[in-house]
C-alpha positions as CSV (number, residue, x, y, z in Angstrom):
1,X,21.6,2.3,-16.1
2,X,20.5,6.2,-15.8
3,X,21.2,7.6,-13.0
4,X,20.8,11.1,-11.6
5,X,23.4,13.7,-11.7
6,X,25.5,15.1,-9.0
7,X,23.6,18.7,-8.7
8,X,20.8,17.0,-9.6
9,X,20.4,14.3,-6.9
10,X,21.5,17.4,-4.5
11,X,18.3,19.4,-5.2
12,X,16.1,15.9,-5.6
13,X,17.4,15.4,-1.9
14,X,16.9,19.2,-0.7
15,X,13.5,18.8,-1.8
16,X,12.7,15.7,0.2
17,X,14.3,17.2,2.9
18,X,12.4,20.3,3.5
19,X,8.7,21.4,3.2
20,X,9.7,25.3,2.2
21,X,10.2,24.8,-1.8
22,X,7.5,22.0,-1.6
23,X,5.1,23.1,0.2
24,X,2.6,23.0,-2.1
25,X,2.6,19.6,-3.1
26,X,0.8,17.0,-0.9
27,X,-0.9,13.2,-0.9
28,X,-4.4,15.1,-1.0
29,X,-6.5,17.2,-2.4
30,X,-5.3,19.6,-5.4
31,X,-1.7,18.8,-4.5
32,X,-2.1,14.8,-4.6
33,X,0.4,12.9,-6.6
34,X,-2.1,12.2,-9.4
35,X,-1.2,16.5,-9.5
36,X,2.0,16.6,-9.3
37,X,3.4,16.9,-12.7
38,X,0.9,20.0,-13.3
39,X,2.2,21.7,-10.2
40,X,5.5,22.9,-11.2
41,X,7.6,23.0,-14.0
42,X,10.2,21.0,-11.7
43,X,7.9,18.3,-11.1
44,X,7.0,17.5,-15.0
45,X,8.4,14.3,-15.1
46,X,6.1,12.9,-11.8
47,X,3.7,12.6,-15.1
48,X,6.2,12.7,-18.1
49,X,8.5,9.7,-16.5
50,X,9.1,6.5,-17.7
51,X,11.1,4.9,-14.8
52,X,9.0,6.4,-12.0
53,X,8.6,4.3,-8.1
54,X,7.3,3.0,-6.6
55,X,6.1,0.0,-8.2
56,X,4.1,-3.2,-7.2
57,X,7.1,-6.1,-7.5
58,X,5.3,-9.0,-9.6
59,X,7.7,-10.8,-12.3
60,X,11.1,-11.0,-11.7
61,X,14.7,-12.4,-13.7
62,X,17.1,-14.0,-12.3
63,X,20.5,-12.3,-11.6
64,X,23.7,-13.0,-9.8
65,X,23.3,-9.9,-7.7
66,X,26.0,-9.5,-4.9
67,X,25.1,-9.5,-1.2
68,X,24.1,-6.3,0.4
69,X,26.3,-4.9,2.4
70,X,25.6,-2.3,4.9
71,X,28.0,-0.3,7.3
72,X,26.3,1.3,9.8
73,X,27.8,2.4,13.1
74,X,26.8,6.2,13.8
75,X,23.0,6.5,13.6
76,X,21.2,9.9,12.6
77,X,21.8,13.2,14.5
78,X,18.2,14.9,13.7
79,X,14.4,14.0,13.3
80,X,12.5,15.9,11.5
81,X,8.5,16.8,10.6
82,X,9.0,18.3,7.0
83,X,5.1,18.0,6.7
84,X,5.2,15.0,4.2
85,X,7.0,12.4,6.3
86,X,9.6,12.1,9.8
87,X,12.7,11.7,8.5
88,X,16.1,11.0,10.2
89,X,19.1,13.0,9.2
90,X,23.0,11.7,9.4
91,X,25.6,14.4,10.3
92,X,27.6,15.7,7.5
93,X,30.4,13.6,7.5
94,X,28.5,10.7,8.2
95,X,30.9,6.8,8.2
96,X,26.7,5.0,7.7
97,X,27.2,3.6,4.2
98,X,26.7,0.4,2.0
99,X,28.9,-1.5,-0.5
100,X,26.9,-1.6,-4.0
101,X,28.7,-1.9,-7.7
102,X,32.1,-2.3,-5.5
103,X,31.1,1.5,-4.7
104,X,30.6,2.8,-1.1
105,X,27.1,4.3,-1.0
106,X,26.9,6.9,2.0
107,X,23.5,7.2,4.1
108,X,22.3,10.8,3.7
109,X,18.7,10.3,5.9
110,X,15.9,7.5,6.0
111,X,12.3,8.2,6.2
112,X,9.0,6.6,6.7
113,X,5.8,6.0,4.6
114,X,2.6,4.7,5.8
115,X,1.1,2.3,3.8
116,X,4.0,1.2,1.8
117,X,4.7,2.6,-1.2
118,X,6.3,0.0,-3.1
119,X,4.1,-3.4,-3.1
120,X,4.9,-7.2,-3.8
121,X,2.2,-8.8,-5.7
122,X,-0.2,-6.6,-5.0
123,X,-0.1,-6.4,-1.1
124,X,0.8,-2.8,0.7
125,X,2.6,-3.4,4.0
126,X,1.6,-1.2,6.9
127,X,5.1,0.6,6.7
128,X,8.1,1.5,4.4
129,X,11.1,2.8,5.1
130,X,13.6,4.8,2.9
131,X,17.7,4.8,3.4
132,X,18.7,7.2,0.8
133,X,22.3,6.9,-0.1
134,X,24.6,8.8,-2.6
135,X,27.6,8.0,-3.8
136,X,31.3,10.4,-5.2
137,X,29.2,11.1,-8.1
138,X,25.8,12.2,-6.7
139,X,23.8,9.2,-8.0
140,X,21.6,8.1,-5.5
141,X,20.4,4.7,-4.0
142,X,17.3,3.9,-1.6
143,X,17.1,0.6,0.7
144,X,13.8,0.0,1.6
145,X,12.7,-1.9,4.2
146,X,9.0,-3.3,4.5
147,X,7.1,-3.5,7.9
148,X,4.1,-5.7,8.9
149,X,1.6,-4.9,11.9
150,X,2.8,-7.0,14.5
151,X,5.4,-7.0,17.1
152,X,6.5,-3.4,18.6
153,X,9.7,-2.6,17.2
154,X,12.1,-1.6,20.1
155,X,14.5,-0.1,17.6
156,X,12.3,2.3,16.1
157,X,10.6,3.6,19.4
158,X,13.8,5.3,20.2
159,X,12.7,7.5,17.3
160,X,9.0,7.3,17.9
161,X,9.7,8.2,21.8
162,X,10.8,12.0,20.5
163,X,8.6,11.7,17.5
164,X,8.3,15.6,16.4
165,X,4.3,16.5,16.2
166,X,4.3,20.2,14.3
167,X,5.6,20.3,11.0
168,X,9.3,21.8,10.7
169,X,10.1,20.5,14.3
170,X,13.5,19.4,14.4
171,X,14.8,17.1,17.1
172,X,18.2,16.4,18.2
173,X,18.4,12.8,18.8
174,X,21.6,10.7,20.8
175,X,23.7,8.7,18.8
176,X,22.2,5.7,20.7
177,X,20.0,3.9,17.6
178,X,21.6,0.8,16.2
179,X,20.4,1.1,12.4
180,X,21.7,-2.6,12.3
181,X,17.9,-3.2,14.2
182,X,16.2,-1.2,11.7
183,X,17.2,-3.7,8.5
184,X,16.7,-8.0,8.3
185,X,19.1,-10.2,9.3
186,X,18.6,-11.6,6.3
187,X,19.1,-9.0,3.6
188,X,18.5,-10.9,-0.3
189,X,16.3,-8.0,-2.1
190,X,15.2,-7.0,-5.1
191,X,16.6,-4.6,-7.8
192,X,15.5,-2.1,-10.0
193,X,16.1,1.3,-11.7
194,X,13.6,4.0,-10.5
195,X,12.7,7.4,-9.1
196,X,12.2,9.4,-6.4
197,X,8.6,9.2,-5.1
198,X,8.3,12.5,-3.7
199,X,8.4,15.9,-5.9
200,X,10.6,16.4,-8.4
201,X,10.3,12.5,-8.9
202,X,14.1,12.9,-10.5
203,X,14.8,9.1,-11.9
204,X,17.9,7.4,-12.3
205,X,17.3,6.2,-8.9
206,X,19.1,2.9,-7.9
207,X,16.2,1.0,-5.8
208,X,17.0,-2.0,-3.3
209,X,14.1,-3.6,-1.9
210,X,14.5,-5.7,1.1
211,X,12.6,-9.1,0.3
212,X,12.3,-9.5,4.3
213,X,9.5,-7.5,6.5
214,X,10.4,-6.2,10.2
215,X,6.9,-5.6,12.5
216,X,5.5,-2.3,13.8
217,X,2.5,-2.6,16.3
218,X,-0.5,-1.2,15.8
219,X,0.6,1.4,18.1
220,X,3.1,2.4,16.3
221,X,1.8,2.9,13.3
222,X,-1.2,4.9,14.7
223,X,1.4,7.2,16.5
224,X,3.0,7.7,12.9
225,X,-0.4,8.1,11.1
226,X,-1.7,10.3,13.4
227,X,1.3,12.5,13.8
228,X,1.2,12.5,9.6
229,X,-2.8,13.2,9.5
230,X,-3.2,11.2,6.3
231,X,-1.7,8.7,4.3
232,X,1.7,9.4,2.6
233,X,2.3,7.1,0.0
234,X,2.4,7.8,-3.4
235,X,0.5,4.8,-5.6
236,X,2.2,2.3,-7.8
237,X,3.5,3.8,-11.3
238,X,3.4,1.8,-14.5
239,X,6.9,-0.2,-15.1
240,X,6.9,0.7,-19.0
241,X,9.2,-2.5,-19.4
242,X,11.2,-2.2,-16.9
243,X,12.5,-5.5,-15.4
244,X,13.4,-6.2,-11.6
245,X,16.0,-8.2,-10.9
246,X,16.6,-10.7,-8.1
């Protein structure tokens, strides 16, 4: 499997951290992802890439994929308005990690889309949810978790109680969120090699999508949509043969 480099994966996650070097690409208008790969040099391969997420999860194989597992104890320090999305941000030296390949997978931040990026047979859920992890070597690893519109989710309104409404707003938050709420109990996923689905759309990604959906309310997810103005979820990119694995 490809995966991104070290320096790489560092500017890939700079850019999905801040709006300053990306503030020109969008989810409307002349900046819309069907754009992207005209925009900037940088972003060619949002066009040019094979491998590119999300994708909509229809035929899967068979594999004897270990169990996820997931170490997380601290919580995020920051929330942030970049502009694209609200994104959470661990401290430096962060202990939040999973187990993946028998290599520990650190949590850099986690951020929201709204409708899902990534579908399963053709259905968008209301929410999605990126971990982004890294390992020693740079390569990177998203978790994503689905939501449903249902149930308020008590977890996340300690996050949407300080929600940040101008773009670059940064928020200290207390180390009182238990990330444990914010993934299924039951965490059997599916597998696949993909891409970053923000600008520069860098590939070599390793993506694990939680088969299980938590609930936002319809609340909720007006608070997020509202606070985001428009939808931020690139569409579904072509799998060019790639296979998911489950």
């Amino acid at each position: 499997m490809k995966h991104v480099s070290g320096k790489a994966a560092l500017l890939a996650l700079s850019m999905v951290s801040t709006s300053a070097f990306a503030s020109h690409w969008s989810y409307e208008g002349e900046g819309a992802p069907e754009h992207w790969g005209e925009l900037d040099e940088a972003y060619r391969i949002c066009q040019s890439g094979m491998n590119q997420s999300p994708i909509d999860i229809e035929s899967t194989a068979k594999a004897h994929l270990s169990p996820l597992q997931t170490h997380y104890s601290e919580g995020p320090i920051t929330l942030t308005n970049n502009g694209h999305t609200i994104q959470a941000s661990e401290k430096a030296e962060t202990r939040d990690s999973i187990t993946l390949d028998n290599q520990t997978w650190t949590l850099q931040q986690f951020h929201f889309h709204a409708p899902s990026e990534n579908t399963i047979h053709g259905k968008k859920f209301a929410m999605e949810m990126h971990l982004v992890h890294k390992n020693a070597n740079g390569e990177l690893a998203v978790v994503a978790v689905m939501f449903d519109k249902g149930a308020a989710n008590a977890e996340l309104e300690k996050l949407w109680g300080v929600m940040p409404g101008q773009v670059d707003q940064n928020i200290s938050i207390k180390p009182n969120l238990d990330m444990n709420q914010l993934l299924p109990k039951n965490k059997t996923y599916w597998r696949f090699s993909g891409s970053l689905t923000t600008p520069p759309c860098s590939e070599g990604v390793t993506w694990i999508v939680l088969k299980h959906p938590l609930t936002i309310s319809a609340e909720q997810l007006e608070k997020f949509t509202h606070t985001m103005h428009h939808d931020n979820n690139r569409p579904v990119q072509s799998l060019h043969g790639r296979v998911v694995v489950e």
